[in-house]
DSSP file (Angstrom, degrees, kcal/mol; ACC not computed):
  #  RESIDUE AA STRUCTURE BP1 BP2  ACC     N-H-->O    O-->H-N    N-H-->O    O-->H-N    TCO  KAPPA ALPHA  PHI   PSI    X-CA   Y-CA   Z-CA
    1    1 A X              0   0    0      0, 0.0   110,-2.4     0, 0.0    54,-0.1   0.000 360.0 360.0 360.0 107.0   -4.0   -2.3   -3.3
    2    2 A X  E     -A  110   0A   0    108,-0.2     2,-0.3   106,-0.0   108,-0.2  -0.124 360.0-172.7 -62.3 152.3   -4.0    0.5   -5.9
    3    3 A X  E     -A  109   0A   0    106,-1.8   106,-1.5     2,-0.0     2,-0.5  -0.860   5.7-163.2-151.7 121.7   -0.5    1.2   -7.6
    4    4 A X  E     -A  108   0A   0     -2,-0.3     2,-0.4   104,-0.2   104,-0.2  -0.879  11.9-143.8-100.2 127.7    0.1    4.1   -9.9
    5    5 A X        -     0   0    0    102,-1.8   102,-0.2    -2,-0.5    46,-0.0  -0.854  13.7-123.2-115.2 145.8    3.1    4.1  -12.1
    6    6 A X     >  -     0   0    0     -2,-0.4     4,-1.6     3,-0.1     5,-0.3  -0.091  39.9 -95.1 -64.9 168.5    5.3    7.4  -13.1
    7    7 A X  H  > S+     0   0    0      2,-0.2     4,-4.2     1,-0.2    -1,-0.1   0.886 122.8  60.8 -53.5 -61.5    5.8    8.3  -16.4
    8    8 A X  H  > S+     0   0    0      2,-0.2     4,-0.5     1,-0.2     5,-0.3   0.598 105.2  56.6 -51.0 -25.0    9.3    6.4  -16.5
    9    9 A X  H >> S+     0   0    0      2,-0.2     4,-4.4     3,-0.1     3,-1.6   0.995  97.4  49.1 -67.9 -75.1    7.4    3.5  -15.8
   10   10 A X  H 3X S+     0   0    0     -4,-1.6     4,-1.6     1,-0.2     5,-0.4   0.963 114.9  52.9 -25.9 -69.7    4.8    3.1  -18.3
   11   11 A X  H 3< S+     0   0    0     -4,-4.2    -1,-0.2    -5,-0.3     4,-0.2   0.694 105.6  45.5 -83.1  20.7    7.5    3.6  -20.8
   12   12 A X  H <X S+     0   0    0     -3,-1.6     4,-2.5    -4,-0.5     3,-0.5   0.601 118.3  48.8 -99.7 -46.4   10.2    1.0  -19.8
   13   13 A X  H  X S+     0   0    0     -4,-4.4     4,-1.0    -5,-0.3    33,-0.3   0.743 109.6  50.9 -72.7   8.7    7.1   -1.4  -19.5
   14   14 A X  H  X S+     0   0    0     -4,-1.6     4,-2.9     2,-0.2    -1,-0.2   0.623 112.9  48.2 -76.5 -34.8    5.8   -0.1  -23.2
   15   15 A X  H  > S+     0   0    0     -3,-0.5     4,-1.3    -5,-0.4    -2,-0.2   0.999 111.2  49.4 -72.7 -53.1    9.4   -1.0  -24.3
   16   16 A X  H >X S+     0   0    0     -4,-2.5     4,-1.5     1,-0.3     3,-0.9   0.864 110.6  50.7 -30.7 -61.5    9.0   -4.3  -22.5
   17   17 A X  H >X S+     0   0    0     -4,-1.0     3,-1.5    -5,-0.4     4,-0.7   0.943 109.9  47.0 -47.5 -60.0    5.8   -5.0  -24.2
   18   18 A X  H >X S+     0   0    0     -4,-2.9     4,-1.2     1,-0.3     3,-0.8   0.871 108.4  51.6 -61.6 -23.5    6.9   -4.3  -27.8
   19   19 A X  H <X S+     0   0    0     -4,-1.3     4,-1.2    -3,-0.9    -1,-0.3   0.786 114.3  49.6 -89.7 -28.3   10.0   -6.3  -27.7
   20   20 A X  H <X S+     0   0    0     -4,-1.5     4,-0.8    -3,-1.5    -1,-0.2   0.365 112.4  44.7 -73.7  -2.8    7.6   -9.1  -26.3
   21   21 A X  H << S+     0   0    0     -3,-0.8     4,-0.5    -4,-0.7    -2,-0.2   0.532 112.5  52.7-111.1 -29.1    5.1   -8.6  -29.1
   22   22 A X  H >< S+     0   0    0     -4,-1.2     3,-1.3    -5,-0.4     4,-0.5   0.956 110.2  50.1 -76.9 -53.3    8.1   -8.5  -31.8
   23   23 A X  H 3X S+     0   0    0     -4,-1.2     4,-1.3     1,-0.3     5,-0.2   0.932 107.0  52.3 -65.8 -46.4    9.4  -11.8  -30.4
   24   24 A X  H 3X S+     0   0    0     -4,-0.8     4,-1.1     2,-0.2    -1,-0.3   0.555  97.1  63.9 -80.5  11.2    6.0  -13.6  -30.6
   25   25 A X  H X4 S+     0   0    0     -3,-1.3     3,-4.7    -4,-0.5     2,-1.6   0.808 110.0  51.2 -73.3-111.7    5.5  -12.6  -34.3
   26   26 A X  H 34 S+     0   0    0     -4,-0.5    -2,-0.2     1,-0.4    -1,-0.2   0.007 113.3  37.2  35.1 -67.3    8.6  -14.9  -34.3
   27   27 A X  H 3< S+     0   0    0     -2,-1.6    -1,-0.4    -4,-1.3     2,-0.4   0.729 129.4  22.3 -65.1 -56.1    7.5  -17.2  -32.8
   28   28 A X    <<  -     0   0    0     -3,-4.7    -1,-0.2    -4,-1.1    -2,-0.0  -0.961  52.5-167.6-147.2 102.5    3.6  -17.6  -34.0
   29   29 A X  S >  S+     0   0    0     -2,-0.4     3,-1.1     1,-0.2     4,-0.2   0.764  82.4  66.7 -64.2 -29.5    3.4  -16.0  -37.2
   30   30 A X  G >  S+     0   0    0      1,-0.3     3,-1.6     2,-0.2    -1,-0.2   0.778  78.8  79.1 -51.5 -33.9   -0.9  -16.5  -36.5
   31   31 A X  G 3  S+     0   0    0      1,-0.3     3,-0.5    -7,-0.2    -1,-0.3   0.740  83.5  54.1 -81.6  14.6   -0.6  -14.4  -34.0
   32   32 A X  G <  S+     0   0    0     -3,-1.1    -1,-0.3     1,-0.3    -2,-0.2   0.677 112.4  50.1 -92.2 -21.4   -0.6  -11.0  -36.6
   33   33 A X  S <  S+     0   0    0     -3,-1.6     2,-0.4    -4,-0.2    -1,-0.3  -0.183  79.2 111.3-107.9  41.2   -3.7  -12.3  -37.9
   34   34 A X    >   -     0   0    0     -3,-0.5     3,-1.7    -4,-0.1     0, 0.0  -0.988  59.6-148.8-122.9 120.7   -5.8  -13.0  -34.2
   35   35 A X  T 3  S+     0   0    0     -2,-0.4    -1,-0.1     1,-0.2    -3,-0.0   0.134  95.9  56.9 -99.9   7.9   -8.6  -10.2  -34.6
   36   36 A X  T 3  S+     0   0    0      2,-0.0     2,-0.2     0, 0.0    -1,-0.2   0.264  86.3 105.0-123.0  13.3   -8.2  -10.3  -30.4
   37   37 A X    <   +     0   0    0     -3,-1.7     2,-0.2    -6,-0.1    -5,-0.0  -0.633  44.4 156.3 -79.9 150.6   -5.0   -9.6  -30.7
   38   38 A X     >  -     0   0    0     -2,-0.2     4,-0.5     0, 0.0    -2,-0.0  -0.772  52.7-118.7-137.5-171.1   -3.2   -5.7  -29.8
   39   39 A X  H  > S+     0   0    0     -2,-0.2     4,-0.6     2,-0.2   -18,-0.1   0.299 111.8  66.2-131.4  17.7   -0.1   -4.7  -29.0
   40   40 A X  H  > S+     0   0    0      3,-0.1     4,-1.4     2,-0.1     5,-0.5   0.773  89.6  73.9 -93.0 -50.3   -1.6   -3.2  -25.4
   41   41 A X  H >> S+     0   0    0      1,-0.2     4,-1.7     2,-0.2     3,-0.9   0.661 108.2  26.6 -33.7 -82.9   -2.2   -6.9  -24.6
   42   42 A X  H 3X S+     0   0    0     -4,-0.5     4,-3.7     1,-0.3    -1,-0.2   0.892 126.7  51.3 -70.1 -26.3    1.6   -7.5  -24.0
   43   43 A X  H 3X S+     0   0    0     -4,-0.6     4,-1.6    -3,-0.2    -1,-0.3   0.973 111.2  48.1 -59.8 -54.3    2.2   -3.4  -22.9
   44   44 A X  H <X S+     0   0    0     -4,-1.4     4,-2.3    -3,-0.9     3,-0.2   0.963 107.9  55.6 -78.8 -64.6   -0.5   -3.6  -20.5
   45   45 A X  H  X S+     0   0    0     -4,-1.7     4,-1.2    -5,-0.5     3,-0.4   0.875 110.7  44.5 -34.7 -53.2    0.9   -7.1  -18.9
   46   46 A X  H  X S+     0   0    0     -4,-3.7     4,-0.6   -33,-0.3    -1,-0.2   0.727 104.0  57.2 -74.4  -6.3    4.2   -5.7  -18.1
   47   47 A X  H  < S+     0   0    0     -4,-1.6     4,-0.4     1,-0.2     3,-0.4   0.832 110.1  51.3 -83.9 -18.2    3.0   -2.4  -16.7
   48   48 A X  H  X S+     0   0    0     -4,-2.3     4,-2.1    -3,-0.4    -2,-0.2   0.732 115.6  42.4 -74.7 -34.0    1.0   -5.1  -14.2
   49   49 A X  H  < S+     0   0    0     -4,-1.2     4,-0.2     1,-0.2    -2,-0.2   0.605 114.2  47.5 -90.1  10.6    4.5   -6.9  -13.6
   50   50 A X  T  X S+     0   0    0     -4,-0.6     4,-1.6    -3,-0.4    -2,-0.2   0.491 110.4  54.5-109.2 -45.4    6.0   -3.6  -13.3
   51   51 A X  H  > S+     0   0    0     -4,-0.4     4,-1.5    -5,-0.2     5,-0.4   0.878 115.5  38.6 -65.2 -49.4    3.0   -2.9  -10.9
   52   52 A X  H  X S+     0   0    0     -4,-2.1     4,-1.9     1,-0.1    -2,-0.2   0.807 105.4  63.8 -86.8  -6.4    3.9   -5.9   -8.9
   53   53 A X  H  > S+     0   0    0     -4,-0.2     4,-2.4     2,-0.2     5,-0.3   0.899 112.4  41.6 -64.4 -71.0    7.8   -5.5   -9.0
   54   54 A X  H >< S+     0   0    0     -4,-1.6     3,-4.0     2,-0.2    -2,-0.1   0.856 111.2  49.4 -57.8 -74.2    7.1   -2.0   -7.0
   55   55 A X  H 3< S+     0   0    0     -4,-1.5    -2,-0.2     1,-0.3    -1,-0.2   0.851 125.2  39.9 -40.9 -53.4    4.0   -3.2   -3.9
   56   56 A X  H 3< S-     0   0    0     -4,-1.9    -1,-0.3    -5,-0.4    -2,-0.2   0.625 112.5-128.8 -96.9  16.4    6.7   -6.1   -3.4
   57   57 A X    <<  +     0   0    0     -3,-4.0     2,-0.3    -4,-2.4    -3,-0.2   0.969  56.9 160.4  65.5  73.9   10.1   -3.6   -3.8
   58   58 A X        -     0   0    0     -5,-0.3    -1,-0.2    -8,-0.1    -5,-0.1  -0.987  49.0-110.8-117.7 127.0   11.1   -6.5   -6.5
   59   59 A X        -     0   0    0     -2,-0.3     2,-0.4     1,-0.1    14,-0.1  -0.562  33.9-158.5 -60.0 131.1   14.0   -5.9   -9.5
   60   60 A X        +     0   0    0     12,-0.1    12,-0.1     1,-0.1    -1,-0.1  -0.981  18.5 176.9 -99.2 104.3   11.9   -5.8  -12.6
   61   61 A X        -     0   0    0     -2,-0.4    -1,-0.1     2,-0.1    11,-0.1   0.594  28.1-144.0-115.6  14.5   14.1   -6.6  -15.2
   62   62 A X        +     0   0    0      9,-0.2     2,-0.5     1,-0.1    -1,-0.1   0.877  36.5 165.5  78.4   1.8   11.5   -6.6  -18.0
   63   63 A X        -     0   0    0      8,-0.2     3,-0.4     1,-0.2    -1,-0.1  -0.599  19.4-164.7 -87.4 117.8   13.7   -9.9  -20.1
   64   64 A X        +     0   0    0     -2,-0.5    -1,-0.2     1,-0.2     3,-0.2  -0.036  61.2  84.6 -82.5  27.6   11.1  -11.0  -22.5
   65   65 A X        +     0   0    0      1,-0.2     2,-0.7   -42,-0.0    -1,-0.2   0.499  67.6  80.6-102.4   4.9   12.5  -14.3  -23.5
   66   66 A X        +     0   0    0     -3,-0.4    -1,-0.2     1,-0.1    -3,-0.0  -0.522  50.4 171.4-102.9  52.9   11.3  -16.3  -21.0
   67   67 A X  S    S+     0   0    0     -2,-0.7    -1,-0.1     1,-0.2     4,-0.0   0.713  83.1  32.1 -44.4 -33.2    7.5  -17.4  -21.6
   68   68 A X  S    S+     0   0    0     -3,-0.1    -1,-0.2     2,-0.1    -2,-0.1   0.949  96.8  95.4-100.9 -65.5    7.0  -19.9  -19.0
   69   69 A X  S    S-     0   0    0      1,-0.1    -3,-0.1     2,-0.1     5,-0.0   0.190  91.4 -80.2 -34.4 132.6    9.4  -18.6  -16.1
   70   70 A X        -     0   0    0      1,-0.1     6,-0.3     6,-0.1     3,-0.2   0.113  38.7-139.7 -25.5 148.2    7.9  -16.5  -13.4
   71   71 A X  S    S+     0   0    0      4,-3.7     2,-0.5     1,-0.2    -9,-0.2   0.899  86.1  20.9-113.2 -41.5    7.6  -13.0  -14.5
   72   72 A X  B >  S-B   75   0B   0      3,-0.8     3,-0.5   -12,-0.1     2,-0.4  -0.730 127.0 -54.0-134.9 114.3    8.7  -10.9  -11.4
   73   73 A X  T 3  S-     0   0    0     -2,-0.5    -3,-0.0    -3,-0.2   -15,-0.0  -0.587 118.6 -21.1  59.6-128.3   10.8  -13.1   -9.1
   74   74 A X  T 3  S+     0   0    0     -2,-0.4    24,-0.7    -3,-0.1     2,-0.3   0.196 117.1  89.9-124.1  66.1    9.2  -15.8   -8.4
   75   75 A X  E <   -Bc  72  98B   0     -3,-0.5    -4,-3.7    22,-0.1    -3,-0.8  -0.653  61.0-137.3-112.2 176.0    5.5  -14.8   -9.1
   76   76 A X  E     - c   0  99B   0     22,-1.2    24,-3.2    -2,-0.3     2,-0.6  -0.981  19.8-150.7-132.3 129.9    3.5  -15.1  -12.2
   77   77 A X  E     - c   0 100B   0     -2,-0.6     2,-0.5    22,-0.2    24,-0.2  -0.913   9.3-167.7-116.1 116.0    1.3  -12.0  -13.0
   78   78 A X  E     - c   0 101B   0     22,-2.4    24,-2.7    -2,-0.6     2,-0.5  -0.900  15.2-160.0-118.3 118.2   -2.2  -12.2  -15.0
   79   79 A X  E     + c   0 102B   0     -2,-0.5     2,-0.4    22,-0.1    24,-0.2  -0.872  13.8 175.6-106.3 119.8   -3.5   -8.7  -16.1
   80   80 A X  E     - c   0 103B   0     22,-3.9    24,-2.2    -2,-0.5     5,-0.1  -0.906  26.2-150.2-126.2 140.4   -6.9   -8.0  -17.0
   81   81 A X  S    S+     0   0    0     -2,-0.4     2,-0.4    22,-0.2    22,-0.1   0.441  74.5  94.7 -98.7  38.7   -8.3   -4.6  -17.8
   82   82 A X  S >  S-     0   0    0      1,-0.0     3,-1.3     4,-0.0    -2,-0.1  -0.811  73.2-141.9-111.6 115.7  -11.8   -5.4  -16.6
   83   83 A X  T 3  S+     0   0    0     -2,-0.4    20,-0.1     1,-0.2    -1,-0.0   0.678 104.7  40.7 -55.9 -15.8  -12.2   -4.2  -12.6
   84   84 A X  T 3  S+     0   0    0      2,-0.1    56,-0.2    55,-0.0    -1,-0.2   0.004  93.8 136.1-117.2  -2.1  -14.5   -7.7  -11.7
   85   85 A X    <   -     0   0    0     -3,-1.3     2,-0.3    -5,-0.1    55,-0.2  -0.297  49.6-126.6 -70.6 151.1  -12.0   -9.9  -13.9
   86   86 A X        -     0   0    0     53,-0.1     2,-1.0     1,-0.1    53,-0.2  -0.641  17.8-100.2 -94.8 154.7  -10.8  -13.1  -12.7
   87   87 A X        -     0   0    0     51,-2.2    51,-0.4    -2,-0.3     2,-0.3  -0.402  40.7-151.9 -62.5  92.7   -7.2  -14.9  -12.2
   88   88 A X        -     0   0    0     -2,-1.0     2,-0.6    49,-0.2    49,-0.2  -0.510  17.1-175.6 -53.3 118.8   -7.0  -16.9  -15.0
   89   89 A X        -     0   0    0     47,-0.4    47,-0.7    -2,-0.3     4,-0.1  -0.849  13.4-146.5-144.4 117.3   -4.9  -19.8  -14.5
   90   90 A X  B >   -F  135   0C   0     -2,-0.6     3,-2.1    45,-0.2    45,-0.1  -0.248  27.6-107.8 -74.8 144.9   -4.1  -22.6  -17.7
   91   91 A X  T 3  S+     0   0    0     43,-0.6     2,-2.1     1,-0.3    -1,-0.1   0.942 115.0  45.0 -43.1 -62.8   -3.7  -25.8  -17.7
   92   92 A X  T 3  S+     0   0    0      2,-0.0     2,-0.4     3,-0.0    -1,-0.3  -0.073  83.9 114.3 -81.6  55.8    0.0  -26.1  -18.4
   93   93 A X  S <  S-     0   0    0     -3,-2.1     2,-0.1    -2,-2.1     3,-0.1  -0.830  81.4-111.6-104.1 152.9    0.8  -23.2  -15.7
   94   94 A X        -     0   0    0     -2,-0.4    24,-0.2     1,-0.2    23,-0.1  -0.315  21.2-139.3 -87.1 167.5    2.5  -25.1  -13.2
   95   95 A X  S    S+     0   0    0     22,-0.2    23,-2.6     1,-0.2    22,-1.0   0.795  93.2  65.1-111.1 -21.9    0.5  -25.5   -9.7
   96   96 A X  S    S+     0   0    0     21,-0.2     2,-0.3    20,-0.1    -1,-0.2   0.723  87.6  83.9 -85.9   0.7    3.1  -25.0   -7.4
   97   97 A X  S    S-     0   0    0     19,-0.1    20,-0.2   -22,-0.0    18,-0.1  -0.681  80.3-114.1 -95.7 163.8    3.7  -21.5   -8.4
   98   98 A X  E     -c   75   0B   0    -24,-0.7   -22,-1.2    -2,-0.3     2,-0.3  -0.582  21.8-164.4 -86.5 140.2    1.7  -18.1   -7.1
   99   99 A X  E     -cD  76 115B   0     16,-2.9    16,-1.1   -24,-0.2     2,-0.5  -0.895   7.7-161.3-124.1 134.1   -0.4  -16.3   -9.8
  100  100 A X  E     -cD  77 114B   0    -24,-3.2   -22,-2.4    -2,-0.3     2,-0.5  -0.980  13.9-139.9-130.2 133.1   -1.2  -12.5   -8.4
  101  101 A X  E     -c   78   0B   0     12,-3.2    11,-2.7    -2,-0.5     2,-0.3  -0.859  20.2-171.5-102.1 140.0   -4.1  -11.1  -10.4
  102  102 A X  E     -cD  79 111B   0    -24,-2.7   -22,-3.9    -2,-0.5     2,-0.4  -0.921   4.0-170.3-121.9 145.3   -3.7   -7.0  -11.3
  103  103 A X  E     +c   80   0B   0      7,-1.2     7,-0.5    -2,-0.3     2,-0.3  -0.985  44.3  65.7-143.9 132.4   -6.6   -5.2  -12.8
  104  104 A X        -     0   0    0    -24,-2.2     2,-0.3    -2,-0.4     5,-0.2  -0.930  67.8-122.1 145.1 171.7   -6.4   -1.9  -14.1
  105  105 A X    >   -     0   0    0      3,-0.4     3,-0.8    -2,-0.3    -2,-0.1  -0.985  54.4  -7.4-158.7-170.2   -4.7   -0.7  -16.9
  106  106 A X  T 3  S+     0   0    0     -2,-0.3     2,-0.1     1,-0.3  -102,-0.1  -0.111 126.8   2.7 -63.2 143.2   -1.7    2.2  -17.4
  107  107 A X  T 3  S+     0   0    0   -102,-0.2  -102,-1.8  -101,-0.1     2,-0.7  -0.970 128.3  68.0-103.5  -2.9   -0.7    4.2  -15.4
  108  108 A X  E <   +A    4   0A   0     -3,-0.8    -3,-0.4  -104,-0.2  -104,-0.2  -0.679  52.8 163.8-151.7 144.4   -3.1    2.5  -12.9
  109  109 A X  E     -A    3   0A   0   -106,-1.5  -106,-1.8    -2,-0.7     2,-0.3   0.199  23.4-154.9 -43.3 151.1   -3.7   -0.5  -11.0
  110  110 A X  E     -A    2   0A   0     -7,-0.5    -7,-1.2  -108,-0.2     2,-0.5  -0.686  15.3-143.1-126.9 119.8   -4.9   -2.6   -8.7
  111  111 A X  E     -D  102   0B   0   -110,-2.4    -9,-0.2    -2,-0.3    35,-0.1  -0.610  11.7-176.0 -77.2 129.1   -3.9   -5.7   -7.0
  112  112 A X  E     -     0   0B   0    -11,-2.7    34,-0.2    -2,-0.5     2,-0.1   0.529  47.4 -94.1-105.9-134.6   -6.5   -7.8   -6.5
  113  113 A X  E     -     0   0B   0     32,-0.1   -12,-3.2    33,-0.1    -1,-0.4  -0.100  37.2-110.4-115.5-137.4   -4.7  -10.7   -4.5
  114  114 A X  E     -DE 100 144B   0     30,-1.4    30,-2.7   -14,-0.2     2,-0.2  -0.914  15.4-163.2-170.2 155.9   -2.9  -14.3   -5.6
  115  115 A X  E     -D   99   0B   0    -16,-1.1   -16,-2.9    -2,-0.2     2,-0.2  -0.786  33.7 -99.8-148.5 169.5   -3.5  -17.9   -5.2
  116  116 A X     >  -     0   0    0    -18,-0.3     4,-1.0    -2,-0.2     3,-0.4  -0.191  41.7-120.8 -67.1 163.1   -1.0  -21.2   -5.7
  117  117 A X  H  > S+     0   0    0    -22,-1.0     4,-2.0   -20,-0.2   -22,-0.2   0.803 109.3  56.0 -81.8 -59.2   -1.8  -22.7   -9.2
  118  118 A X  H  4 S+     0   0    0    -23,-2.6    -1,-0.2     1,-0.2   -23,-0.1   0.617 107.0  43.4 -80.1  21.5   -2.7  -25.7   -7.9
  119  119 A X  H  4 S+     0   0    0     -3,-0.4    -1,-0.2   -24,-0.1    -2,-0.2   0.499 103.8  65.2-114.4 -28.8   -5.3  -24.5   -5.6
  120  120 A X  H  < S+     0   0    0     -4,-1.0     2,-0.7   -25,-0.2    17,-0.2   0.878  86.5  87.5 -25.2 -45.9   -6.5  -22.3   -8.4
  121  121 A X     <  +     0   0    0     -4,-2.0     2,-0.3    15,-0.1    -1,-0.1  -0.760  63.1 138.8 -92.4  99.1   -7.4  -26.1  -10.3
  122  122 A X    >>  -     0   0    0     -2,-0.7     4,-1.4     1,-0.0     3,-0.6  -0.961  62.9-132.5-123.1 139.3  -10.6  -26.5   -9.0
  123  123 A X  G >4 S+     0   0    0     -2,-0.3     3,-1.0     1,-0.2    -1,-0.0   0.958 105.4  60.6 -47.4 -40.0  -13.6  -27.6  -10.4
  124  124 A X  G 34 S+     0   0    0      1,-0.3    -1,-0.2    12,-0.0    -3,-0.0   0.812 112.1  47.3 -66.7 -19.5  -15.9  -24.9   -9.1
  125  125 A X  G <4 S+     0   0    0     -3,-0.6    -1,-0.3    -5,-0.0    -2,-0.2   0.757  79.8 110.1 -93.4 -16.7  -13.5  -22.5  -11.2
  126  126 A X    <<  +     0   0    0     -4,-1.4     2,-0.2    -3,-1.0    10,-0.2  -0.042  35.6 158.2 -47.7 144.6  -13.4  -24.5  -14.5
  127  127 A X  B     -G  135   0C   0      8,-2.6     8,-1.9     0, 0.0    -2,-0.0  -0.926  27.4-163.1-155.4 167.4  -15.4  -22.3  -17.1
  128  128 A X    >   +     0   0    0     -2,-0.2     3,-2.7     6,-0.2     6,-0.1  -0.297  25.2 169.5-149.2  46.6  -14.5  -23.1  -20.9
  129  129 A X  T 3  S+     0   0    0      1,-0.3     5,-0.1     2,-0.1    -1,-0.0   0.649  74.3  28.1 -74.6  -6.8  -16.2  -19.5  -22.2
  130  130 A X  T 3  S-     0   0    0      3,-0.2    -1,-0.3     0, 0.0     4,-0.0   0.144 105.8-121.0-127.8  35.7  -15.0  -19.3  -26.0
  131  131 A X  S <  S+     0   0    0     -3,-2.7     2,-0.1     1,-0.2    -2,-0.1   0.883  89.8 100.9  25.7  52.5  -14.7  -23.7  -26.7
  132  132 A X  S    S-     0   0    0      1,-0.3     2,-0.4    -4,-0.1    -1,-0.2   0.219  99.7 -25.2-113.9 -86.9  -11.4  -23.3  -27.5
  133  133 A X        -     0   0    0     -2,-0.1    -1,-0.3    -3,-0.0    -3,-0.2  -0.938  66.7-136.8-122.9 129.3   -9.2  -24.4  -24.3
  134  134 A X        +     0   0    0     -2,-0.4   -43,-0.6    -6,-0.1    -6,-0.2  -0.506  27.0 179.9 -76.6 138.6  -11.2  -24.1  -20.6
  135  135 A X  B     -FG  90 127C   0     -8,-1.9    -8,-2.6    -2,-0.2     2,-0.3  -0.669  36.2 -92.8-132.4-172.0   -8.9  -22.5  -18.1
  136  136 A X        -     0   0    0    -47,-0.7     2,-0.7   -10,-0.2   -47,-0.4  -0.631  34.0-162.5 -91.6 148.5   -9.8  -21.8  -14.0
  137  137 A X        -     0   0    0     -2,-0.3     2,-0.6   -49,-0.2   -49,-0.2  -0.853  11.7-155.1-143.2 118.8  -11.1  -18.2  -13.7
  138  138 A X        -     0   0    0     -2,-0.7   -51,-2.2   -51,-0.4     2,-0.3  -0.955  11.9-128.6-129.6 122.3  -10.9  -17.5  -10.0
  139  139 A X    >>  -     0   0    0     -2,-0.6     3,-2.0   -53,-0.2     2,-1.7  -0.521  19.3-117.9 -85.9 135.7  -13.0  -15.0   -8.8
  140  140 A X  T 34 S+     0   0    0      1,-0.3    -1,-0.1    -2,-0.3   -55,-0.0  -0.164 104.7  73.0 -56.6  33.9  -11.4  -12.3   -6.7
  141  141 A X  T 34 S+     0   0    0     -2,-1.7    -1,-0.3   -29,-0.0    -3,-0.0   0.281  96.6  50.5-145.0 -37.1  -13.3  -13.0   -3.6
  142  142 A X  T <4 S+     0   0    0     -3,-2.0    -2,-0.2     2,-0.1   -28,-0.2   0.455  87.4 117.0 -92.6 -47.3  -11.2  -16.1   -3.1
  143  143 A X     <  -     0   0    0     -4,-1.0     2,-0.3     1,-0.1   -28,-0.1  -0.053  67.9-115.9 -24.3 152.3   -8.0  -14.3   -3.6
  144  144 A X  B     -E  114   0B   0    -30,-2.7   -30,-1.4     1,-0.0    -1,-0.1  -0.968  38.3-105.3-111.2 127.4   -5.3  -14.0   -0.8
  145  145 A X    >>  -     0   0    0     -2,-0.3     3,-1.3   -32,-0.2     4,-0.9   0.168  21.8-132.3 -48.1 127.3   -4.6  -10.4    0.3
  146  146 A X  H 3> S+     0   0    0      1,-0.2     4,-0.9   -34,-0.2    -1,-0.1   0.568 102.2  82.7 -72.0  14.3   -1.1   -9.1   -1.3
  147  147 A X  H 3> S+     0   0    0      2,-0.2     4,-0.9     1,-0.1    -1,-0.2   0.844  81.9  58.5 -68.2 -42.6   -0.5   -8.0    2.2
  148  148 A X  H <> S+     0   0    0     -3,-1.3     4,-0.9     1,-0.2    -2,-0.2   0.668 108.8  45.4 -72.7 -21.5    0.6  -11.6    2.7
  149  149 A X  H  X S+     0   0    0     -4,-0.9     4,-6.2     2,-0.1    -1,-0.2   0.852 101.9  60.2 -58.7 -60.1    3.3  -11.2    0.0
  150  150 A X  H  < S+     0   0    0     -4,-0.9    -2,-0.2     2,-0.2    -1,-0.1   0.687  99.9  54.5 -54.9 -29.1    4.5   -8.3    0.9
  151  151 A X  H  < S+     0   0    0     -4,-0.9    -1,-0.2     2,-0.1    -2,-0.1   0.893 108.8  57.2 -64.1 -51.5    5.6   -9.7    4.7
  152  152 A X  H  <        0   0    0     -4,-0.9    -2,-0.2     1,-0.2    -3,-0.1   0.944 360.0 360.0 -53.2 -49.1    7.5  -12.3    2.9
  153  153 A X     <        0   0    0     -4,-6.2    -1,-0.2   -95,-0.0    -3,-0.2   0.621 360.0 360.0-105.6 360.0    9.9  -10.2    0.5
């Protein structure tokens, strides 16, 4: 499902992003010195939960203090701006909640579908590609349509 966001969009999720990017200097002073860090990583993430906020007619309200909590209601959103990228899903991400992969970047989108976490942690998905921490990387093929979301809310 492609999703285009208005102008007013993009920049309440740009604000989001910086105020999320300010806090994790805060947080993890390293992370000003990570040469794969940007500050479109966290802008680009909320314009994808901002992306999923609208397909499922969800209040986005953008509160960037919350790292672990579901990001728009109660989904968890992984953005990548590679059109073949997969839903990444970490060990300590909890397995009973839904991870909806968006690909794309601003203003536009596409939802690729969602799986539960804990059918995400599979072997066949394990991949470990830069031997730091190995996550599941769940190819978009396997996905569940965001049609099926969209009935629910």
């Amino acid at each position: 499902m492609k999703v285009m966001l208005k102008g007013n969009e993009v920049f309440s999720a740009a604000l989001v992003g910086v105020r999320r990017t300010i806090g994790g200097f805060k947080r993890d002073k390293s992370k000003e010195q990570d040469p794969n860090w940007s500050w479109s990583n966290d802008i680009e993430g909320a314009a994808a939960e901002v992306v999923v906020a609208k397909a499922l007619n969800i209040y986005f309200d953008g509160f960037p203090g919350r790292f672990k909590d579901p990001d728009v209601g109660e989904y968890q959103v992984r953005q990548t701006n590679l059109n073949h990228g997969k839903l990444i899903v970490r060990n300590d991400d909890a397995s009973d909640e839904i991870f909806i992969l968006v690909t794309g970047k601003c203003p536009e989108f596409t939802i690729r579908g969602y799986m539960l976490g804990g059918d995400a942690k599979k072997d066949e998905y394990w991949q470990n590609p830069n031997q730091k921490t190995g996550a599941w990387f769940v190819p978009q093929d396997k996905l569940l349509p965001i049609a099926d979301l969209q009935e629910k809310s």
